[in-house]
C-alpha positions in Angstrom: -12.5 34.2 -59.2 -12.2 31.0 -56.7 -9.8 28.6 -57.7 -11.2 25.2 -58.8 -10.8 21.6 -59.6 -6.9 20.7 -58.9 -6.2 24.3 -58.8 -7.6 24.9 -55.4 -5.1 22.8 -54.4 -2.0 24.5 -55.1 0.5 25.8 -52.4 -0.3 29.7 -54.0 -4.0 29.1 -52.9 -3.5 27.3 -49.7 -4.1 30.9 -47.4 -7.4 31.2 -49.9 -8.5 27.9 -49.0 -8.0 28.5 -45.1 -9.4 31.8 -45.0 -12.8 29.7 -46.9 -12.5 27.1 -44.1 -11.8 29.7 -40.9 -15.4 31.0 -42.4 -17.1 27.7 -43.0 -16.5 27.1 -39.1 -17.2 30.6 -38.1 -20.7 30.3 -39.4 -23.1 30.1 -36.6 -25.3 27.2 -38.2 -22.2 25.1 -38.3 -21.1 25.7 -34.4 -22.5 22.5 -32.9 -20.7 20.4 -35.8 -17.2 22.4 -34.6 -18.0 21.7 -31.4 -18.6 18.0 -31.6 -15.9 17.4 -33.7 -13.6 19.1 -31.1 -15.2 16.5 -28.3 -14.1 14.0 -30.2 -10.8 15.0 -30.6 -10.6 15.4 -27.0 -11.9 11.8 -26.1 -9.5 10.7 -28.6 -6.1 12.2 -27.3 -7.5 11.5 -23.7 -7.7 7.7 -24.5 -4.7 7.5 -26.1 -2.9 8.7 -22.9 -5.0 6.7 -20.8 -3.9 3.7 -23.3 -0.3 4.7 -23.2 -0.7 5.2 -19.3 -2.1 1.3 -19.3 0.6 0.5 -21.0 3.6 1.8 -18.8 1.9 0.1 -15.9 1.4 -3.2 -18.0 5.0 -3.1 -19.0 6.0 -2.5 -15.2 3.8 -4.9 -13.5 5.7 -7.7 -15.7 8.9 -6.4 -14.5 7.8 -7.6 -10.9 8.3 -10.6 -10.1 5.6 -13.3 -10.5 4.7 -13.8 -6.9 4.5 -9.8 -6.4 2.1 -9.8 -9.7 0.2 -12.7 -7.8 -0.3 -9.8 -5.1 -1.9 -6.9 -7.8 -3.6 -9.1 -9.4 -6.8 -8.0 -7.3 -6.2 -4.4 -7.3 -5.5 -4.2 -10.8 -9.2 -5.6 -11.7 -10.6 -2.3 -10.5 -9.7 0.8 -12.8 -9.5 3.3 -10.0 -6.6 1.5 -8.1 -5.1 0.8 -11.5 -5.2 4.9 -12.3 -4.0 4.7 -8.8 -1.2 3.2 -9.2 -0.4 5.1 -12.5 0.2 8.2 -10.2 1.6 6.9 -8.0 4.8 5.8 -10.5 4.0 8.7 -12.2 4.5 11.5 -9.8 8.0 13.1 -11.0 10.1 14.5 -8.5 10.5 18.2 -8.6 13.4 18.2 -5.6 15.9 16.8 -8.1 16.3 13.4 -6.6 16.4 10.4 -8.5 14.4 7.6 -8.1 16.1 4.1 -7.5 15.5 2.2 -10.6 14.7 5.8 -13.1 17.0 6.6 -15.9 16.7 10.1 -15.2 17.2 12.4 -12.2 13.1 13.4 -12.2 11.9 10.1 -12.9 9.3 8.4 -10.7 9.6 5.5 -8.4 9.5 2.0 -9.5 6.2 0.3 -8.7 8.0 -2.1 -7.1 9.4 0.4 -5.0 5.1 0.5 -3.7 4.4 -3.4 -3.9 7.2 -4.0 -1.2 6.0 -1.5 0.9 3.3 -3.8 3.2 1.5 -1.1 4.3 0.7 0.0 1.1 -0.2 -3.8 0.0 -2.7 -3.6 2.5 -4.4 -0.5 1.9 -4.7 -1.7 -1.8 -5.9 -5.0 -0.8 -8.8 -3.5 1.2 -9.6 -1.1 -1.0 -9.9 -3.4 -3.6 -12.0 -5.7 -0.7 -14.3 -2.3 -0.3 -14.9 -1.3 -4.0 -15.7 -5.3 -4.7 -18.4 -4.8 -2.3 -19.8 -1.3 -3.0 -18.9 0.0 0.9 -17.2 3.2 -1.5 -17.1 4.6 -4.6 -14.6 4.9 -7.2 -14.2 8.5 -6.9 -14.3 8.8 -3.0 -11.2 5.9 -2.8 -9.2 7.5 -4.9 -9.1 10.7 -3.0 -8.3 9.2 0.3 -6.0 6.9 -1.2 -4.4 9.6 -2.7 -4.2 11.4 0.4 -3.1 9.0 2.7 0.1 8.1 0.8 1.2 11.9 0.3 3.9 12.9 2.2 4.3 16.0 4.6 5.2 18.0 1.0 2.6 16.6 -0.6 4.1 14.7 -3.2 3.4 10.7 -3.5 5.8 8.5 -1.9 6.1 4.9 -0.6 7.5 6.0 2.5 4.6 8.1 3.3 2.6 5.0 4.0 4.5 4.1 6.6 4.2 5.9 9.9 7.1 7.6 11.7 9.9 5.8 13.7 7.8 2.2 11.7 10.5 -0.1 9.7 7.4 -0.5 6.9 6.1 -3.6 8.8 7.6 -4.2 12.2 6.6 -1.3 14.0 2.9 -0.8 15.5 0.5 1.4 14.0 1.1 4.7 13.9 -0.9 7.8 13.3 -2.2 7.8 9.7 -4.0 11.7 10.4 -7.3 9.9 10.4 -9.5 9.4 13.1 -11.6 6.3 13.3 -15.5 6.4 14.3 -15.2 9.7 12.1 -18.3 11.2 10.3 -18.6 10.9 6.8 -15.3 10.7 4.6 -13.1 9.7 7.7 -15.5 7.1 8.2 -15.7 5.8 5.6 -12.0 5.8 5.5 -11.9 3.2 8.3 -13.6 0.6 6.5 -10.7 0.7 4.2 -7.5 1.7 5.9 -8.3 0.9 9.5 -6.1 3.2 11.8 -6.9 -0.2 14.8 -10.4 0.4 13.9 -12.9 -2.1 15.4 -14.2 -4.0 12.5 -17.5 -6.4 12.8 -16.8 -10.4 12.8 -17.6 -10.8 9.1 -14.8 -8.6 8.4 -12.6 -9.2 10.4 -12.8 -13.4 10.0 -11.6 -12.2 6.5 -8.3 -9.9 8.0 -7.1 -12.3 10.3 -7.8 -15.0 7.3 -5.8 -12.8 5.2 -3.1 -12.5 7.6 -3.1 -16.5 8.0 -2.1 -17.3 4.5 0.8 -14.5 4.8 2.2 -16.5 7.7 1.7 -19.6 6.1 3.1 -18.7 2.8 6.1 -17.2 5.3 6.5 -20.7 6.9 6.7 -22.3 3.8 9.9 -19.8 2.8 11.3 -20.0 6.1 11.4 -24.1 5.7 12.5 -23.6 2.3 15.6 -21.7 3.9 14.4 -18.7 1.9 14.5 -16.1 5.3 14.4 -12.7 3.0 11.2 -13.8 1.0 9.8 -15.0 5.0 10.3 -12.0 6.6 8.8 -10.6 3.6 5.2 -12.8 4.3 5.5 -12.2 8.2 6.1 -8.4 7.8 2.5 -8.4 5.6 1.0 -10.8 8.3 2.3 -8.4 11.3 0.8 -5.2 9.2 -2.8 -7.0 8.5 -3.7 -7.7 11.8 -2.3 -4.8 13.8 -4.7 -2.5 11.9 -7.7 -4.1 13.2 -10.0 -4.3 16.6 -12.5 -6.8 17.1 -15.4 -5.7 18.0 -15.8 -8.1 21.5 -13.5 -8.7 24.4 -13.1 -12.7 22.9 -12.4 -11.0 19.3 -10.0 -8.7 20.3 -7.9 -11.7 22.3 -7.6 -13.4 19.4 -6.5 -10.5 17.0 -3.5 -10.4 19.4 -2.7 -13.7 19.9 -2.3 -13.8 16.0 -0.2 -10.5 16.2 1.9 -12.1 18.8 1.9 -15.5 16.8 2.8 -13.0 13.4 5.9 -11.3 15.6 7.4 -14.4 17.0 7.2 -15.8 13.3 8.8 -12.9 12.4 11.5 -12.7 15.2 12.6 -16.1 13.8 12.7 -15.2 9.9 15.4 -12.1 11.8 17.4 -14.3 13.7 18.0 -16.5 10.4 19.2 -13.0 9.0 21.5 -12.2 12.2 18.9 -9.3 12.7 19.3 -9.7 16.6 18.2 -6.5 17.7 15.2 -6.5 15.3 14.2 -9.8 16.7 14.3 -9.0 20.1 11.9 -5.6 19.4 9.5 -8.1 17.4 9.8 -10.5 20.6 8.8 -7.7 22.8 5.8 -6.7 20.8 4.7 -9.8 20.7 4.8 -9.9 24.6 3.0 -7.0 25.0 0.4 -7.6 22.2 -0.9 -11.0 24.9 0.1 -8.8 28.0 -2.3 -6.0 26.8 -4.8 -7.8 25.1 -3.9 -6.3 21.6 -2.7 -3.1 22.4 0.0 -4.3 20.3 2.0 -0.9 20.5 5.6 -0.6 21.7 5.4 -0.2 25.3 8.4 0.8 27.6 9.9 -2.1 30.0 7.9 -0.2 33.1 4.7 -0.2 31.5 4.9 -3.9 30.4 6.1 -4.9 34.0 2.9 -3.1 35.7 0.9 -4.7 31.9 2.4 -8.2 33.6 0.9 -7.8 37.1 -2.1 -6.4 36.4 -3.0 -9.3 33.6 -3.0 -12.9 32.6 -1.2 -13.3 29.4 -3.7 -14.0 26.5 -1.8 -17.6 25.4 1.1 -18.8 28.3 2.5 -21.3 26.2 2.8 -18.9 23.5 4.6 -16.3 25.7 7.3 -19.0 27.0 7.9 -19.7 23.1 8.4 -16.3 23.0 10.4 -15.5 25.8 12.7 -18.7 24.9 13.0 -17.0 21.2 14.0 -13.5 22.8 16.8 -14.8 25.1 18.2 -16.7 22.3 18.4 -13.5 20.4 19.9 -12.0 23.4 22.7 -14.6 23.7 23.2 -14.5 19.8 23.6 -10.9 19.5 26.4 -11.3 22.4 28.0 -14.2 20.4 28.1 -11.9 16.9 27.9 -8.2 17.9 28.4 -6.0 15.3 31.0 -5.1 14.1 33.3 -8.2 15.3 34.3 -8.8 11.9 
């Protein structure tokens, strides 16, 4: 006889009462309930993840500091660069390196480790541009995002934003793997992470706009005496604009004045660091960004020299500034070479 009342619930009939239920479910009028309920359990544990996810990112974004939350404050409206963002803290390391910043040797890399990365604050800037107005979808971003910041092994890193033989924002453009004017995916990936893809004026009014208010908020560091948090603005200013191409002759001139303008900015944020050699490479670009019309690439001293003679420079006063700032880093770096102390 079946236990019941309070009887069924005793620990001698507890295999009874699970053998009972194991039935109830195996029944084949009851199958669509089973299965429902198990949807819901599901959804459940995926949201709590996704919640507790939400919540490691919240807790590091408010570790940054305020000026760097400022910055993904725009990326972090749209849930794809957010989910983003959470893998890209969250990829463990299976080499057995630790992270700078992880309490243990497979942790993952700080986000800050990402936000001061200014390549990688531009490509979530534009995506965040692109999604705001519908040029991609969610899903598509995600997976070029994705695989533009994987490294050669495949595994996420901030590094892997940053082109080979670049400093992460002082070095020109380098091969990202994608090729622009590309059909389908890889065009669509220029819209977002330009590889010096020629944008239309709209677009690029709103890059070189974007680099403006990098290079002002630099200036206004730089006359604060504050040359690390400069260089910091100038380096994002430098990276914006030496992505892009405009898409006339007139455009283009003026994307490289402002990369020239953007490196001699720079080149003075170095020298107040005693970075002489770094402001003499940043001089130098900026001579053959308005010698070349934008090319904007580091060039070797004979291919400038034949640049000089076969062009007018895009800005002369601005090229005398520059040349004045690059012989005083010459003379400084004989004054303090390294290692005199």
């Amino acid at each position: 006889m079946e236990p019941s009342g309070s009887a069924m619930f005793a620990p001698e009939n507890r295999a009874h009462m699970e053998s009972s239920f194991r039935a109830f479910l195996a029944r084949p009028e009851n199958r669509p309930l089973v299965e429902e309920q198990q949807r819901l359990e599901v959804a459940g544990a995926l949201a709590l993840q996704e919640q507790e996810r939400e919540a490691r990112l919240r807790e590091q974004v408010l570790a940054l500091p305020p000026e760097d939350q400022r910055r993904l404050k725009p990326v972090l409206q749209h849930s794809v660069l957010r989910r983003l963002l959470q893998s890209l803290t969250n990829s463990g390391r299976d080499d057995g390196t630790a992270a700078p910043g992880s309490s243990n040797s497979g942790g993952p890399p700080p986000l800050a480790e990402w936000v001061e990365n200014p390549r990688v604050m531009v490509m979530l800037s534009q995506a965040a541009r692109a999604l705001r107005k519908g040029e991609l979808s969610e899903q598509e971003l995600e997976q070029l995002l994705l695989g533009q910041l994987r490294g050669r092994d495949g595994k996420l890193r901030p590094e892997a934003a940053t082109p080979a033989g670049s400093d992460g924002g002082s070095e020109a453009a380098g091969d990202w793997g994608v090729a622009s004017g590309g059909a389908g995916g890889e065009g669509q990936l220029d819209a977002v992470l330009p590889n010096r893809v020629v944008l239309p004026s709209h677009l690029l009014v709103e890059a070189l706009n974007e680099h403006l208010a990098e290079r002002r908020a630099g200036g206004a560091a730089y006359r604060a005496g504050d040359a690390p948090r400069a260089l910091e603005h100038y380096r994002c200013a430098v990276a914006v604009v030496e992505f892009v191409r405009g898409a006339s002759r007139e455009e283009q001139a003026e994307v490289a004045r402002c990369l020239a303008r953007a490196l001699w900015c720079e080149a003075a944020a170095r020298m107040a660091l005693e970075e002489w050699g770094a402001a003499i490479a940043a001089c130098s670009r900026a001579l053959a960004a308005l010698r070349s019309g934008g090319g904007g690439g580091a060039v070797d001293a004979g291919h400038q020299l034949q640049q000089r003679a076969a062009a007018e420079s895009l800005d002369a006063e601005l090229e005398a500034r520059v040349l004045l700032r690059r012989a005083k880093a010459h003379l400084a770096r004989h004054e303090h070479p390294v290692g005199a102390c």
